[in-house]
C-alpha positions in Angstrom: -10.8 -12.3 10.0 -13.5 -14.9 8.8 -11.7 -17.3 11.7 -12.4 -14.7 14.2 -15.7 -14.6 13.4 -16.8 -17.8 13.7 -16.2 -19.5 10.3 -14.7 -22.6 9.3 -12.1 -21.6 7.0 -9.1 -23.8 5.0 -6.7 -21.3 3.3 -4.7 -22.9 0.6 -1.1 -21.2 -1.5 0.2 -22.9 -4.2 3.2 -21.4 -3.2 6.0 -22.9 -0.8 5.5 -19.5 1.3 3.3 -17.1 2.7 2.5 -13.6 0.8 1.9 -15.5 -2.9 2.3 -12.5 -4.9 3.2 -10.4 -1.9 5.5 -12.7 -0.2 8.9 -11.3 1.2 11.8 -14.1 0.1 14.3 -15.1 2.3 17.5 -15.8 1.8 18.7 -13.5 -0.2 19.9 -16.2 -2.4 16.3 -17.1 -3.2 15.6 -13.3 -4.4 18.3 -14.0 -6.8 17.3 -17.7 -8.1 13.5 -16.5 -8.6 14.8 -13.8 -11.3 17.4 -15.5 -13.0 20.5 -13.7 -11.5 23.5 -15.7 -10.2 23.8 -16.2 -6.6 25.8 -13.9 -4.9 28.7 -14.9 -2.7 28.0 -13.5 1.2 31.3 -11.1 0.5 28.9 -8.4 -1.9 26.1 -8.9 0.0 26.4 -10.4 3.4 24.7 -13.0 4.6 21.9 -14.5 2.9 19.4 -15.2 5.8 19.6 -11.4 6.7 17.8 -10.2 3.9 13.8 -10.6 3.8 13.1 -8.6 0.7 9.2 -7.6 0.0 8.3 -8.0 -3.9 5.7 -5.6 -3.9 6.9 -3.1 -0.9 4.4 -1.2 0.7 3.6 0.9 3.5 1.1 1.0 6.3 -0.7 4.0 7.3 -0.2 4.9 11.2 -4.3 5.8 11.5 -5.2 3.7 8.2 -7.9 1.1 7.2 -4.9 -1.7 7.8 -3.6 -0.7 11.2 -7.4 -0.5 12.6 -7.7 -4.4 10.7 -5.0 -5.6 12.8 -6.0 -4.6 15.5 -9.3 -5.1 15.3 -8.5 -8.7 14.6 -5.8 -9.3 17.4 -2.7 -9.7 15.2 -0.7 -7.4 16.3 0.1 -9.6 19.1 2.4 -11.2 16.3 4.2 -8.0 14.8 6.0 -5.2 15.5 6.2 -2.0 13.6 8.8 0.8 13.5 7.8 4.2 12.2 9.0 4.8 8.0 11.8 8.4 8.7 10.5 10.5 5.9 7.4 11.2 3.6 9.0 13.7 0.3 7.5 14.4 -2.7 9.2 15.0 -6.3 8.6 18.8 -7.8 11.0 21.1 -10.2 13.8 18.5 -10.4 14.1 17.6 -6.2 13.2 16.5 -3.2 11.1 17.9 -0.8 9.6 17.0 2.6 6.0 16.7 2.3 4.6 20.3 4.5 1.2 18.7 6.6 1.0 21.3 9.4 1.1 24.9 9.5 4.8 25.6 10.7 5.7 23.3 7.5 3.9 25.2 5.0 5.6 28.1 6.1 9.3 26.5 6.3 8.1 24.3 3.2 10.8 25.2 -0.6 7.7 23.5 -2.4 6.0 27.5 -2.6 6.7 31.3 -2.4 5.8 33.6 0.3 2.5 34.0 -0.8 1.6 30.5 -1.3 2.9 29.3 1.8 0.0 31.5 3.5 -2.5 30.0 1.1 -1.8 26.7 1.3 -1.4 27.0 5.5 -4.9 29.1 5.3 -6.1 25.8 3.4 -4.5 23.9 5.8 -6.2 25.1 9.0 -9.5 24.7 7.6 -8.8 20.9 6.8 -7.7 20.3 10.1 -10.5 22.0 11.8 -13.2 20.9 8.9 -15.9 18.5 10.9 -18.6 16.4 8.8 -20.6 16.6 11.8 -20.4 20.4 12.1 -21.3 22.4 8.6 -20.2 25.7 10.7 -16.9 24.3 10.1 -17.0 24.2 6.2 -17.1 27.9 5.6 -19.3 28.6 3.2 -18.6 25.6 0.8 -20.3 22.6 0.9 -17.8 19.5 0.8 -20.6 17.4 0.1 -21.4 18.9 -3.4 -18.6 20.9 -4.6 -15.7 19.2 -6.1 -12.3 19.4 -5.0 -10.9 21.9 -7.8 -14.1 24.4 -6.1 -12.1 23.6 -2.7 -8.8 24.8 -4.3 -10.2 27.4 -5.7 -11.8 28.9 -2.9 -8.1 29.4 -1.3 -6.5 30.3 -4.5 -3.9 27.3 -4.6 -2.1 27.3 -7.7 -1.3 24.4 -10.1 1.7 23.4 -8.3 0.3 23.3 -4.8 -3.1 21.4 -6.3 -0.7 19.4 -7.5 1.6 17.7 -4.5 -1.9 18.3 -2.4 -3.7 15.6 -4.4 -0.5 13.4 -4.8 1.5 13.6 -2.2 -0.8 14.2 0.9 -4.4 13.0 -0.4 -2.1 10.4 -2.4 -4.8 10.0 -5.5 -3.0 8.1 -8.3 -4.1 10.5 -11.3 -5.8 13.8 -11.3 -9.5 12.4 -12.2 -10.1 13.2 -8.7 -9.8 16.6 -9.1 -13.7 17.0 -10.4 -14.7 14.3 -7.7 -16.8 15.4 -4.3 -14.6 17.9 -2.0 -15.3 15.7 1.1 -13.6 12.4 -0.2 -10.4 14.9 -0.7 -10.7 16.0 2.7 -10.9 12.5 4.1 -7.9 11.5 2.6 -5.4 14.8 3.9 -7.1 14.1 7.4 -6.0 10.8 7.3 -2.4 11.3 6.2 -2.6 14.5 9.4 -4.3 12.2 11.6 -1.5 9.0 10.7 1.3 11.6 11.1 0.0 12.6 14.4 0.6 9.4 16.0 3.7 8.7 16.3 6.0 11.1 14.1 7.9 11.6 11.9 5.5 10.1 8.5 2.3 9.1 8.5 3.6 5.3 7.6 4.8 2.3 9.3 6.3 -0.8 7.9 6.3 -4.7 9.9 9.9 -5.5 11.2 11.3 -8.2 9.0 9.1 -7.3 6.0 5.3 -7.5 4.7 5.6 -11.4 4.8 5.1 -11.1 8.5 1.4 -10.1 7.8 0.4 -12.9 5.9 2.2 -15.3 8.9 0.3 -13.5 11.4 -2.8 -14.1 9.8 -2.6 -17.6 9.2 -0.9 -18.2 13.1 -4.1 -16.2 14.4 -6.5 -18.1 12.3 -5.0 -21.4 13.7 -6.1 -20.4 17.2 -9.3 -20.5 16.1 -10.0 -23.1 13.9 -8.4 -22.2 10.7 -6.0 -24.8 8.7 -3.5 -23.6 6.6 -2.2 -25.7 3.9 1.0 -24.7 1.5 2.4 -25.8 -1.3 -1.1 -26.7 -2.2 -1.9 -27.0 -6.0 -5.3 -25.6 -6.9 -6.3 -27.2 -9.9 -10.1 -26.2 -9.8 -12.7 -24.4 -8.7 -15.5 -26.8 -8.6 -19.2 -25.1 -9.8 -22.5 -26.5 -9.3 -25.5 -24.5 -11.2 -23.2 -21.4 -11.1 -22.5 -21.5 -7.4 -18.7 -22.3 -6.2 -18.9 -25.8 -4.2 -15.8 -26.7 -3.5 -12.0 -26.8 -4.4 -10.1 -29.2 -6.3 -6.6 -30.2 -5.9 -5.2 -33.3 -7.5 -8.1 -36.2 -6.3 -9.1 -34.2 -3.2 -12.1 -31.7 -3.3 -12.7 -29.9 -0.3 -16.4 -28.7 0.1 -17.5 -24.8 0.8 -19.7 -22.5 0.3 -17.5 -19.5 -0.5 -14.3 -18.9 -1.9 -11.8 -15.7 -1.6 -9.1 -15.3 -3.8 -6.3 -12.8 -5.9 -7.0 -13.2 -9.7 -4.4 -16.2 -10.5 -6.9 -18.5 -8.9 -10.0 -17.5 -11.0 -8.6 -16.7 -14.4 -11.8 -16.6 -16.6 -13.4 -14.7 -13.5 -11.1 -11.5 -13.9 -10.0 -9.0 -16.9 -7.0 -7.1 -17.4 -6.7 -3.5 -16.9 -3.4 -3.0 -17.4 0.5 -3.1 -16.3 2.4 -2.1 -13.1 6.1 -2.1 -13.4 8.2 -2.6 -10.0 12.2 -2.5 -9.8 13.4 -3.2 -6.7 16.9 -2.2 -6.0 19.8 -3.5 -3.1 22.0 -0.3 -2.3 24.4 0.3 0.3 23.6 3.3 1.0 20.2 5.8 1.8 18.6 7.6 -0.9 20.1 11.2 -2.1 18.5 14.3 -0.4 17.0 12.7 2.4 18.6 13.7 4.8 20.0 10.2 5.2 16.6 8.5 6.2 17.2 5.1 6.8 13.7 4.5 5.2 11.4 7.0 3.3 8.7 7.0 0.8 8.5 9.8 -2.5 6.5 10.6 -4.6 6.8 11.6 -8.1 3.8 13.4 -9.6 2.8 12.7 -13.1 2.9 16.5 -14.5 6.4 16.5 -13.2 7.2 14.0 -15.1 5.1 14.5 -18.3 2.8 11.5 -17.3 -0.8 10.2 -17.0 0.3 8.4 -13.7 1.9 9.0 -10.4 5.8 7.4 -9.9 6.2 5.9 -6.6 9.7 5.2 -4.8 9.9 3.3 -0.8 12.9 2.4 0.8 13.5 0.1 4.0 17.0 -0.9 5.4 18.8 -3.1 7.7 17.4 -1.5 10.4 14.4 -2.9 10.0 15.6 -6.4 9.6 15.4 -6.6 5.7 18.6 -6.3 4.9 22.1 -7.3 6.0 23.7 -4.6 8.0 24.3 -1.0 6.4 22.2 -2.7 3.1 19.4 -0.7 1.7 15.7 -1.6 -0.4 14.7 0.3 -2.6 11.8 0.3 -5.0 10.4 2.1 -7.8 7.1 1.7 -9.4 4.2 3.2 -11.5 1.5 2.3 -13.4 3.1 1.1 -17.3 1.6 3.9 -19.8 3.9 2.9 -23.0 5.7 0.2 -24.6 8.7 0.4 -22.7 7.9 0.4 -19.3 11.9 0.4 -17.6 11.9 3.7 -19.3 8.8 5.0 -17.8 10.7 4.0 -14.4 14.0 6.2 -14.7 13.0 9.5 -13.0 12.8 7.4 -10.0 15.8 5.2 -10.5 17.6 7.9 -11.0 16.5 9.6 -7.3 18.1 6.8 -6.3 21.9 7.3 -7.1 24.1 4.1 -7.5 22.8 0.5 -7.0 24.4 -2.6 -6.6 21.6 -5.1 -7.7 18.2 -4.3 -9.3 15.2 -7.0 -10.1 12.7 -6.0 -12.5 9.4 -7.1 -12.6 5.8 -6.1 -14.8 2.7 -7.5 -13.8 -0.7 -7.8 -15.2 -3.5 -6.0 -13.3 -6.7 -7.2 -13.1 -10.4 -6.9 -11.7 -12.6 -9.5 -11.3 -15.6 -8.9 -13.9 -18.3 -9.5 -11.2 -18.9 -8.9 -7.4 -19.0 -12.7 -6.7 -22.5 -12.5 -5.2 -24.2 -14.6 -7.4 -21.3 -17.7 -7.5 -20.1 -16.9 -4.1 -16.6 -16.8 -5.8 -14.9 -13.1 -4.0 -11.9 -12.0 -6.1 -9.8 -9.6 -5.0 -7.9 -6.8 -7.8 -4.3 -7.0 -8.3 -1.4 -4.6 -6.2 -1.6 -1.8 -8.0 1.8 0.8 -8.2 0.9 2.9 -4.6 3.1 2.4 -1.8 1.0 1.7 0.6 -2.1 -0.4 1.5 -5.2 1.7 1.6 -6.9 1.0 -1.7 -6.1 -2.8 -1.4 -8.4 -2.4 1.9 -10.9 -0.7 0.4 -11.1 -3.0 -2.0 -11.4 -6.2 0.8 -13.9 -4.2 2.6 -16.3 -3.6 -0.6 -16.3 -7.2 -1.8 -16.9 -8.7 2.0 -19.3 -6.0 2.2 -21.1 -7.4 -0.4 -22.2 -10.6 1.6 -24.2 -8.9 4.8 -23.4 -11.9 7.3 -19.7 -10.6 7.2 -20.1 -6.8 8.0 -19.5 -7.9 11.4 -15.9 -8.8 10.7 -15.1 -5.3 9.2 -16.4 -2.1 11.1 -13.5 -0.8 12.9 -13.9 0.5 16.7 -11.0 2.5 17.8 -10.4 2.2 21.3 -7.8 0.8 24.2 -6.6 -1.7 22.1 -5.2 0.9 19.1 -2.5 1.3 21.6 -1.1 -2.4 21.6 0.2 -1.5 18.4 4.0 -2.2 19.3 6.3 0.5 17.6 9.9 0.8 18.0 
């Protein structure tokens, strides 16, 4: 994006391939060196150089910050998409499709008769709700009532609040719940509005995994200037009178005036929040009650499962060139709340049914402890547990935000160009 712009701009990785902590490893061989596993012979698991498996899996929204990035950049000229089957959401010990218009609230097993004409009552007036227009709010202001007022007002009960905020607003906890009515709002328009386009979830997901975003970038940033170096060491970031200067690596320092980087790179820049906990899981066949999706996203809310914290489960297959053919992946993760976080995982894994193969990984989160305006140093936060990639551009846009010559580089305009998104 900075490339576009105008800057100069050198991107350096440590690591031998794109994505760092992101990165989607190919062959399959590799997946199973990186943890520790023996390598598997191509009979289990076909061949090796059909599998491109994401290690922290996530999901694009159809109408979403990312989408609108891409496009706004030109990289979708480099990817293709294909359309995730199914959006469900975990409540009374099963599955259900996650209800977003008014025929689905009425067909929905999530409520009784009752209910269902609440929630679709609620419904309407989201979809027909305009910031621009207050005859639209109906007597409550979304600007300063909260979000339980909102429920409230349509007599939703605790279950239906509950896969609302989770499963179509997707908030992480229920602190929202006492937060402004609007920023609710925003959030179930968005999932509407992503669903709307092209059917049947609001999410897409890059053919041949996430680590085709990462390429793109760097491929369009060569057009226009960039260099991309990896397998780079970065061994310092080099200060003068507080203010970044430069990078070091080995005897070579290259010269800047900013830098942008995830947390590993700026270590007494950041503190630790906490834990997520990801397993991510090789089956050879789709995910229990799904109505055989051959890729789907659930949810599992954290008052069905007696936690602070949401559980999130994805799954992508062969079909979109992840996996060798009739191979599924799978992953299940959440925020860690306890001391033994493969426990905290198991109302997932066990959505799942049988697996074959199943990698287990726990990472530190962190935040950077400062908005990098005064050293010019712009740390980004760790992947959190979510399963898709809204709040990690939220976060990009506040800390570029921060320094006004880039604003340029991140207002969005939709227009003739959304449609060069390629779907399949």
């Amino acid at each position: 994006m900075l490339s576009v712009s105008g800057k100069k701009v050198l991107h350096i990785d440590r690591n031998k391939y794109y994505g760092g902590e992101s990165a989607s490893i190919t062959p399959l061989e590799d997946m199973f060196t990186k943890f520790g596993s023996t390598v598997p012979d191509e009979v289990t698991f076909g061949r090796g150089r059909d599998w491109n498996v994401d290690l922290i899996p996530k999901f694009l929204m159809a109408n979403g910050s990312l989408v609108k990035l891409l496009i706004h950049t030109g990289v979708t000229r480099y990817l293709e998409f294909k359309s995730v089957e199914g959006s469900y959401v975990f409540k009374g010990g099963k599955i259900s499709k996650v209800p977003v218009d008014q025929k689905e609230a009425l067909a929905s097993d999530l409520m009784g008769l009752f209910e269902k004409r609440r929630f679709r009552n609620f419904l309407i007036y989201v979809q027909e709700f305009s910031e621009d227009d207050p005859k639209t709010w109906k007597d409550i202001n979304p600007q300063t009532s909260t979000t339980a007022q909102l429920y409230d007002k349509f007599g939703l009960d605790p279950n239906t609040k509950d896969f609302t905020g989770h499963a179509l607003a997707l908030y992480r906890d229920d602190e929202y719940i006492n937060d402004l009515a609007i920023h609710t709002i925003r959030k179930i328009k968005l999932y509407s509005d992503s669903l709307a386009r092209y059917g049947k979830s609001p999410y897409l997901y890059p053919m041949y995994g996430l680590g085709e975003l990462p390429q793109s970038f760097a491929r369009l940033s060569a057009i226009y200037g960039g260099t991309y170096m990896l397998d780079k060491p970065v061994d310092e970031i080099v200060f003068e009178n507080g203010k970044v200067v430069g990078v070091r690596s080995g005897n070579e320092t290259a010269r800047c005036k900013q830098v942008y980087c995830d947390p590993s790179y700026a270590p007494d820049k950041v503190k630790k929040l906490g834990q997520v906990i990801r397993c991510i899981c090789l089956m050879d066949h789709p995910i229990p009650n799904t109505k055989d999706a051959l890729s789907c996203q659930i949810i599992i809310p954290q008052k069905q499962v007696n936690r602070k914290s949401d559980i999130y489960l994805s799954m992508v297959s062969y079909t979109h060139q992840v996996a060798a053919k009739g191979w599924f992946v799978a992953m299940v993760s959440t925020t860690v709340e306890t001391d033994n976080p493969e426990a905290e995982i198991k109302p997932g894994l066990d959505l799942l049914g049988s697996y074959k193969k199943k990698f287990v990984t726990v990472s530190d989160y962190y935040e950077p402890t400062d908005l990098g305006t005064e050293s010019q140093v712009f740390i980004s936060s760790s992947y959190d547990a979510t399963t898709h990639f809204e709040t990690v551009c939220t976060d990009v846009n506040l800390k570029n935000h921060e320094h006004k010559d880039y604003i340029e580089c991140f207002k969005f305009q939709e227009d003739e160009r959304y449609e060069k998104l390629c779907i399949s």
